[in-house]
N, C-alpha and C positions, 0 to 999 in steps of 0.2 A: 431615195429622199434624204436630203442633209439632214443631219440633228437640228433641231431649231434651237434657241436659245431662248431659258425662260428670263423674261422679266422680271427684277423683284423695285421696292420702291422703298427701299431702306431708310430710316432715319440714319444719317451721316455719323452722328452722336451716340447712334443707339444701333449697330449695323445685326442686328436681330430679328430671327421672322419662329415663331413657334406655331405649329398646326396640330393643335392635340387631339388625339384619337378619331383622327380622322376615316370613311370608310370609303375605301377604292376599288371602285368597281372598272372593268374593262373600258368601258365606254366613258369614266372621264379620266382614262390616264392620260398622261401625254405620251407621245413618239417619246423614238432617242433626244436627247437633250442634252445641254451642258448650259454650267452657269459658274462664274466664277467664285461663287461663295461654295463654304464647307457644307456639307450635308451630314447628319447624323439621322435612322431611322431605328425605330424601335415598334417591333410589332406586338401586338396586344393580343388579336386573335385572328384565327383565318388562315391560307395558304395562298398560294402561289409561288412564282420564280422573280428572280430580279437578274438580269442583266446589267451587268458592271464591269465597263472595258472591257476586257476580253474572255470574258467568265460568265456562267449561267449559272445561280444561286437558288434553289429549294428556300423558299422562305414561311416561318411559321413561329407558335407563341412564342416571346423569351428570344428571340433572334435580335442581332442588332447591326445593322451594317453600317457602316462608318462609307462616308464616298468625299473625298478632296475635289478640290475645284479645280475645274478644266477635266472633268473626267466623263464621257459617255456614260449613260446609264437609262434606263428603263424600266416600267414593273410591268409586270403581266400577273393581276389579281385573278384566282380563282373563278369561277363564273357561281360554281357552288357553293364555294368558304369566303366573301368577299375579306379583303384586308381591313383590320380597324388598324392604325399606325397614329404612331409622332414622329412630328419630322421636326428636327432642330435646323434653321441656316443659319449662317452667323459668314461675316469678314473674318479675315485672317486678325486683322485689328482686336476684334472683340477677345479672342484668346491669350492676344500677347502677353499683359499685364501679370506680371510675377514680383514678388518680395526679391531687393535686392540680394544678391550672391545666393539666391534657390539655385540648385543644380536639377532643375523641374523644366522641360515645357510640354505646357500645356495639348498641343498639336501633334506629342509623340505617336500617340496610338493611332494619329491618322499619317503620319510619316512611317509609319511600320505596314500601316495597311498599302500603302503606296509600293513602298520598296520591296513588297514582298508578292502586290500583287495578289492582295488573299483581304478580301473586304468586309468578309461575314464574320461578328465575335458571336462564337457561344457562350453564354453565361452560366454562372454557377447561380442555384437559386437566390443565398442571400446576395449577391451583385444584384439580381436580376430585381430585389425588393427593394431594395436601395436605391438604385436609377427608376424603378420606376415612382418611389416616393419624390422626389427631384421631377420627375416630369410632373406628379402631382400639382408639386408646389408651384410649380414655374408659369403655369392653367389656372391660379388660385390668385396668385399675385396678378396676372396677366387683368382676369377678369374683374378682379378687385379694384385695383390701378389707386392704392392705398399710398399716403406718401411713402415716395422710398420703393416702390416697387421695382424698379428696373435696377435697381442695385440687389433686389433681393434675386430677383430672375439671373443677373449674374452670376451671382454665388451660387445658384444652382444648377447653373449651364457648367463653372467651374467644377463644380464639385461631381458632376458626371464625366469628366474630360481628365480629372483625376484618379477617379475611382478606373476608366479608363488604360489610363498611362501605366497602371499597377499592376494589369493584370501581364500573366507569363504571356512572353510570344506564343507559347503551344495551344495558348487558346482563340488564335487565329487560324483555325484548318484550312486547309486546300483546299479549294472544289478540285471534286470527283468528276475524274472523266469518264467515271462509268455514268453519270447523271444519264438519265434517260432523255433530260429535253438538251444534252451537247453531245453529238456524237465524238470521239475521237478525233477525230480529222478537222474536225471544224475549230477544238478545242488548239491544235497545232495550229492551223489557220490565223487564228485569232490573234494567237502569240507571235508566230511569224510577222503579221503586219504591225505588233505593237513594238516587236525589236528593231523593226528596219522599214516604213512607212514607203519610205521613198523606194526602194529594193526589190520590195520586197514582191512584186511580176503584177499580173492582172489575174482575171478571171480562168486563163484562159492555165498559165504555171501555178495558181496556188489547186485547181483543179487537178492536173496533172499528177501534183507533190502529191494530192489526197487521194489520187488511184477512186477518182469517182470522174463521169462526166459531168462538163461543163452547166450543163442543165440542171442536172439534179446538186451540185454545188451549189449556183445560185440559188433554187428554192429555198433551200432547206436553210443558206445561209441570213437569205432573207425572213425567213421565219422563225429564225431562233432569235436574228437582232433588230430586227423590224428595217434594213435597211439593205442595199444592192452592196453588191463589193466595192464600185468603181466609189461611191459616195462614204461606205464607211473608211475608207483608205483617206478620201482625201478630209476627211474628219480629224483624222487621227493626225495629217500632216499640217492641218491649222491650231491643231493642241500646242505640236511642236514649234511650230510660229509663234504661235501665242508665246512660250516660255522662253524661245530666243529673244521677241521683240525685247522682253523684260530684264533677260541676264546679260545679255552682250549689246556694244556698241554697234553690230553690222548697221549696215544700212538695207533699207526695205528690199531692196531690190536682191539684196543675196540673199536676207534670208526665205523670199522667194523660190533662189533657187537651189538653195540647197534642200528645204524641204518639198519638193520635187512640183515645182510650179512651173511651167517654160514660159508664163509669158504674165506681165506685170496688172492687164488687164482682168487675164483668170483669175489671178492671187486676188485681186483688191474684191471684183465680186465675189467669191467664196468668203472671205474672210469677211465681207460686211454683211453678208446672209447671215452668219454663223454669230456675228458680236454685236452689230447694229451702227457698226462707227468703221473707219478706215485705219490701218494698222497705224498709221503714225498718230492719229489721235489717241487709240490703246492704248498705244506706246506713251505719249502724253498723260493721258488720263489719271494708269495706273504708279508711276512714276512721283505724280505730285505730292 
């Protein structure tokens, strides 16, 4: 199954969506997904895993995953412990806004969880009292709608995204491949297809690489990320689309083929399954 893509209904003005201490049970999570706004989660109480690109995450109190846009992701809530969470979205727009000559942005701590591939922060307590008073507040003003509130909810979207940017890289850990719900092999897998999309073989060579059969590869891989390999691969090669439509001049058609598409028809249905528009509209869209 493709990721689907969640819908959001943003004010233009105001590119902000807050879901405070929400509780997520199995049955109304979504599938894999992606959506172009930033994600911030912050869990309150509860267990489970989150899957995030190409990593399986142990999730629980005091946890807080940061996830960039265009990025696969999924939760698989407890059936025992459900999740109570907040979820911040926001446009890239909404963060921009800095004091001129600040040697500050605001977006580091999710540019580091990017480039490093490591999504989960653990918090030290007093961080962890701090963002959650900011999430407090930001649920206070929300439901108040006092003049002046969406500049107060700013300030306090900021001042989490701060408090953020401050903290040491070493407070981004690695997932564990010893995690019990990522084998080894899958965790290689995962990486392989995220360094090299197009390359990077089918079912039949990343099996092979994994010294597992072809069968028990697929299970297990579709039960760790909810989706078959032939579909998360070509997931991962509409991300890449997505980011060339935006950085380079190509035209539709090569980047197409470079992110491993042969034919112009396949590319325009995946890519409009996946975003809801045709890459040159994207292209258009996101542009203006």
């Amino acid at each position: 199954m493709q990721p689907i893509r969640k819908p959001f209904r943003l004010d233009p003005l105001f590119p902000f969506e807050l879901v405070h201490r929400g509780i997520r049970y199995s049955e109304n999570e979504l599938p894999d997904h992606v959506h172009d706004l930033y994600e911030l989660v912050y869990i309150h109480e509860g267990k489970g895993t989150f899957f995030i690109d190409q990593a399986l995450y142990d999730k629980g109190p005091g946890d807080l995953f940061l996830i960039p846009g265009n990025t696969v992701h999924r939760a698989f809530p407890s059936a025992d412990e459900p999740i109570m969470s907040t979820a911040l979205f926001f446009a890239p727009s909404f963060a921009q806004p800095v004091l001129p000559g600040e040697d500050y942005r605001p977006l580091r701590s999710f540019e580091i969880a990017r480039q490093r591939q490591q999504y989960k922060f653990t918090l030290s307590e007093p961080v962890r009292t701090r963002i959650e008073a900011n999430i407090a507040a930001m649920a206070s003003e929300w439901h108040a709608k006092a003049p002046g509130y969406r500049h107060a909810m700013w300030l306090q979207a900021h001042q989490v995204l701060l408090e953020l940017s401050r903290l040491p890289i070493a407070t981004a850990p690695a997932p564990s491949p010893e995690s019990a719900f990522a084998p080894r092999w899958v965790q290689q897998a995962l990486r392989d297809i995220d360094r090299d999309p197009v390359r990077c073989g089918g079912l039949a060579s990343l099996s092979a690489a994994a010294c597992v059969s072809p069968g028990h590869f697929s299970r297990v891989f579709k039960q760790l990320t909810g989706m078959n390999v032939t579909d998360y691969v070509n997931a991962k090669r509409l991300v890449r689309a997505k980011e060339l439509l935006l950085t380079t001049d190509d035209n539709i058609e090569t980047i197409a083929l470079v992110c491993g598409f042969q034919g112009m028809r396949h590319f325009y249905h995946q890519f409009r399954k996946l975003t809801g528009v045709t890459p040159l509209t994207y292209r258009r869209r996101m542009k203006e």
